[in-house]
C-alpha positions as CSV (number, residue, x, y, z in Angstrom):
1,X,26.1,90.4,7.1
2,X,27.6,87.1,7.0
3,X,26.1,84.2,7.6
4,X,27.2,81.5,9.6
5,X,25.3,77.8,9.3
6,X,24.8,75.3,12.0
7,X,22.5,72.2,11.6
8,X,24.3,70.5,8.7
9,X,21.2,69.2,7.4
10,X,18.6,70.6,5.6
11,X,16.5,67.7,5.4
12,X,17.1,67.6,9.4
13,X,16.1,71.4,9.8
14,X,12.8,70.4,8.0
15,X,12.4,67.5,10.3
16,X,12.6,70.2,13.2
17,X,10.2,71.9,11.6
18,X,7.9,68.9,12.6
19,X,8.4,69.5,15.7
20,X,7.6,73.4,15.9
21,X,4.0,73.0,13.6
22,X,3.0,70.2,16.6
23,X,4.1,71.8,19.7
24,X,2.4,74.8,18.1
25,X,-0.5,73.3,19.0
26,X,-0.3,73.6,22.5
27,X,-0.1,77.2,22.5
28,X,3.2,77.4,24.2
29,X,3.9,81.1,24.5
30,X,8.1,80.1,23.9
31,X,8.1,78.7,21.0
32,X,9.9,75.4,19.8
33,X,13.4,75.0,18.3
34,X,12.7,74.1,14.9
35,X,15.9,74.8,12.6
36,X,13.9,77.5,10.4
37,X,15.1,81.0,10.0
38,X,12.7,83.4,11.8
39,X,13.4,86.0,9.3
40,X,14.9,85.1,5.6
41,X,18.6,84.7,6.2
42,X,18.7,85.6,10.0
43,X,17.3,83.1,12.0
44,X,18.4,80.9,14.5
45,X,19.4,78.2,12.1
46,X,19.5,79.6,8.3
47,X,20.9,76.1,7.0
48,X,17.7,75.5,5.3
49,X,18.5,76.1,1.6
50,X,15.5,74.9,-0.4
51,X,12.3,77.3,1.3
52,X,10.2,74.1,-0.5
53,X,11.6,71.5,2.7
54,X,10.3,73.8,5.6
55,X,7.3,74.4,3.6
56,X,6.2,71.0,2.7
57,X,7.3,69.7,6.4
58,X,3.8,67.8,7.6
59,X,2.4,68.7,11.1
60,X,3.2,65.4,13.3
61,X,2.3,64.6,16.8
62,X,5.4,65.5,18.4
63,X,8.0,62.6,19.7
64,X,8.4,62.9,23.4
65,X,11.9,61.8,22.9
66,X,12.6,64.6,19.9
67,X,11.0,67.2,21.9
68,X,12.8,70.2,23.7
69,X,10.7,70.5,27.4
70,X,9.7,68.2,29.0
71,X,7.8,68.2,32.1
72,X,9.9,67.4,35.5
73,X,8.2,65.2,37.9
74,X,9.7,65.5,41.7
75,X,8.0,63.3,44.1
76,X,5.4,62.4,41.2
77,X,4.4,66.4,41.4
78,X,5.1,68.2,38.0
79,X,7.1,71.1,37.2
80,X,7.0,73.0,33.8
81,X,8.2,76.0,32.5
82,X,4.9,77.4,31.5
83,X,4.3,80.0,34.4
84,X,7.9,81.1,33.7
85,X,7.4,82.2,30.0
86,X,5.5,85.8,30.2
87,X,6.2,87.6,28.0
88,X,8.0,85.4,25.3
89,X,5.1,85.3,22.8
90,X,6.4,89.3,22.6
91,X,10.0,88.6,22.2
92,X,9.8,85.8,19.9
93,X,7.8,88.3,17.4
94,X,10.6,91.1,18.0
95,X,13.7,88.3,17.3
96,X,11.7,87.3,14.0
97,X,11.7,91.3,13.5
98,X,15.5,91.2,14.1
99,X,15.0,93.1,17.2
100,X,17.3,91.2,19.1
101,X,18.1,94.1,21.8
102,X,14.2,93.3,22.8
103,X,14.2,89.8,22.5
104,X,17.7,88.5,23.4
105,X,17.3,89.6,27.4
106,X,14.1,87.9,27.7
107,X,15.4,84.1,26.4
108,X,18.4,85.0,28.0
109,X,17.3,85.0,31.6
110,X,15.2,81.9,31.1
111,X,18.5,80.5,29.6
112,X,20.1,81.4,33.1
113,X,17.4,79.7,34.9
114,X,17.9,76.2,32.8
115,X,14.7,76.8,30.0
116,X,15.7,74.4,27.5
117,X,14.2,76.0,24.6
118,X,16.0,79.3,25.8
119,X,19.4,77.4,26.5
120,X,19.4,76.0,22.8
121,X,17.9,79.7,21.6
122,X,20.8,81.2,23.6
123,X,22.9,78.8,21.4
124,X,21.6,80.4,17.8
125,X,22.0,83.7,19.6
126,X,26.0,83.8,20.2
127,X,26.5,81.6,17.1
128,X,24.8,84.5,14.8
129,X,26.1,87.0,16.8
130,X,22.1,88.1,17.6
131,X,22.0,91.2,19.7
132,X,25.2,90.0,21.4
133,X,28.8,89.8,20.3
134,X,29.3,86.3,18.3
135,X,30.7,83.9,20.8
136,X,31.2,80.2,19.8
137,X,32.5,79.1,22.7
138,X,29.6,80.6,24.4
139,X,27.2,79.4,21.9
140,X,28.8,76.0,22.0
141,X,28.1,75.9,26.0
142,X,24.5,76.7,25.8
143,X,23.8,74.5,22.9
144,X,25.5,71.8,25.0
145,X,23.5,72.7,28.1
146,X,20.0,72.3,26.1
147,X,21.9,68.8,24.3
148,X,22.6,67.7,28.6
149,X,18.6,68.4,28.8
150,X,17.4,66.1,26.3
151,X,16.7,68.8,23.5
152,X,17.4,66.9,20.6
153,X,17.5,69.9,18.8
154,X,20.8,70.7,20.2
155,X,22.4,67.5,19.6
156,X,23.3,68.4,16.0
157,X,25.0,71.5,16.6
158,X,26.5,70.3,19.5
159,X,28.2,67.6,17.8
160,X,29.2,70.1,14.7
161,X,30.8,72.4,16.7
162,X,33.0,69.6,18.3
163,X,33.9,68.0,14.8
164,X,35.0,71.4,13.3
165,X,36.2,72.8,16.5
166,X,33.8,75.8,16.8
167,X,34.7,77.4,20.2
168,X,37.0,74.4,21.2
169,X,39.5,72.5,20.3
170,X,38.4,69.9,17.8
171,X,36.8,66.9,19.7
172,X,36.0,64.0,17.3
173,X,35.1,61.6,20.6
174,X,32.7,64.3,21.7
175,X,30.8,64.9,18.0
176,X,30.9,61.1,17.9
177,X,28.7,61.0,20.8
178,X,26.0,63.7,20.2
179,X,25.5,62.2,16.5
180,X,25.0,59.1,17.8
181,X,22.5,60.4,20.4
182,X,21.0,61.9,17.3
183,X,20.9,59.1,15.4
184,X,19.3,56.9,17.8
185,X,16.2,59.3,18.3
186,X,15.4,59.6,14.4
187,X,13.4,57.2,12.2
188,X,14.8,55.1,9.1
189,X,14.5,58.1,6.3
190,X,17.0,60.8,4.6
191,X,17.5,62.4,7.8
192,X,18.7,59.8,9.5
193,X,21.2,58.9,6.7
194,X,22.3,62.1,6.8
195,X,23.2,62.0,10.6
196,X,25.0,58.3,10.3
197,X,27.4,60.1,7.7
198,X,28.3,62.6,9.6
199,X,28.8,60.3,13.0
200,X,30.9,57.5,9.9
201,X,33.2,61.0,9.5
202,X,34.1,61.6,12.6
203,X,34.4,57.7,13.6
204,X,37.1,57.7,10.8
205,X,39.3,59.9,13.1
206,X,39.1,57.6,16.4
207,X,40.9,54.9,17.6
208,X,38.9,51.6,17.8
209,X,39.5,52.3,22.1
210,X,38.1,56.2,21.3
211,X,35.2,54.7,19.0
212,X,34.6,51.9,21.7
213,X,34.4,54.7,24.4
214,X,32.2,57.7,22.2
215,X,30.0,54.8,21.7
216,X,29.7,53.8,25.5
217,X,29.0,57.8,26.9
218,X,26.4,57.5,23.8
219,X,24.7,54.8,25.1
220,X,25.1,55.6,28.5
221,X,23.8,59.0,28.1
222,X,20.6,60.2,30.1
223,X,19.2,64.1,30.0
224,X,19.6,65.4,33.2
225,X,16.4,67.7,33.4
226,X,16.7,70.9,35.5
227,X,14.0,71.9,37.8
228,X,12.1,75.0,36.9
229,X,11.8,77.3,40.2
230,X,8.7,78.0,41.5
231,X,7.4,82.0,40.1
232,X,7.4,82.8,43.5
233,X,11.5,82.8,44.1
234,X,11.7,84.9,41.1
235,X,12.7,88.9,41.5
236,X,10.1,91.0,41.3
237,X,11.4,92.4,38.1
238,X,12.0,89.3,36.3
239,X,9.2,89.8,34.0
240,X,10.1,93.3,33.4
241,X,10.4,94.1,29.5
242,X,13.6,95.0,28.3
């Protein structure tokens, strides 16, 4: 099998791993994006080359602004995912098994219902061609749905897909964007560096009126958090196994 990389950056995919190890600690049954492979050379984002960066990633408090879900406050009532996610624990062990036919259905129909986490798993699922036929332009709108929700894990690939034209025609305005998101949520370090590169490569092939504009929808940009629906709208069968 070939395969395919997404999130240029090792050193970034590491940083994701952060992420995962804190949020692990809140015993959320879907777990985290976190740019590691969840089997050697399969996983959702097998860009990390050196096993020595995932392994030597510390466990952080997790960055409210680098995290994935968030909690949605209507009329100062919150709404999370949480209810929503029986049965995930189970599939995310059969999609590190490689048994995507299991898992695959199970993220996918909390993709359909706005999950984040599911929305940028969806991504990794069409970009690997997981269970499902490989699909970049598919993978490219779910990635960019979890990106539209804040998931910062999204905002990389996002913004790869656009600058090498993965699934669309090549958009250097768009990648411009979603690396400069990026960039503004990540700490002075070798990660960041990394990201302001790639955003400096892609600025090189705007206009100063293109460059003026990427940076304004950058700036502009807010995550536009999607509901979760109460358990009790939900068909009976939703939390049927596959």
């Amino acid at each position: 099998m070939k395969i395919r990389h997404i999130l240029f950056s090792a050193a970034l995919c590491a940083g994701l791993l952060v992420v995962r190890l804190a949020a692990a600690q809140e015993a959320t049954p879907l777990p985290p994006p976190d740019g590691a492979s969840a089997a050697p050379g399969e996983g959702p984002a097998s860009a990390i080359t050196d096993p020595s960066l995932a392994a030597s990633a510390p466990a952080a408090p997790v960055d409210e602004k680098r995290a994935c879900k968030h909690t949605v406050f209507v009329e100062e009532i919150p709404y999370t995912w949480d209810m929503l996610e029986k049965g995930t624990d189970t599939a995310w062990i059969a999609y590190s098994n490689g048994e995507f036919t299991k898992a695959v259905p199970v993220f996918a129909r909390l993709a359909e219902l706005g999950h984040p986490v599911a929305e940028w798993l969806m991504g990794n699922v069409y970009y690997f061609g997981q269970g499902v036929p490989l699909d970049l332009r598919t993978s490219l709108s779910w990635f960019e749905k979890a990106a539209m929700q804040g998931c910062f894990a999204a905002y990389a690939p996002t913004a790869q897909m656009y600058e090498n034209g993965d699934g669309t025609l090549i958009d250097p305005g768009k990648a411009y964007m979603w690396y400069n998101i990026a960039v503004a949520q990540l700490p002075q370090g070798k990660e960041r560096l990394e990201m302001v590169e790639r955003r400096e490569k892609v600025a090189a092939l705007l206009t100063p009126a293109q460059l003026e504009a990427a940076q304004k929808r950058s700036l502009q940009f807010e995550p536009k958090l999607i509901v979760p629906p109460d358990i009790s709208e939900l068909p009976e069968d939703f939390f049927k196994q596959p």
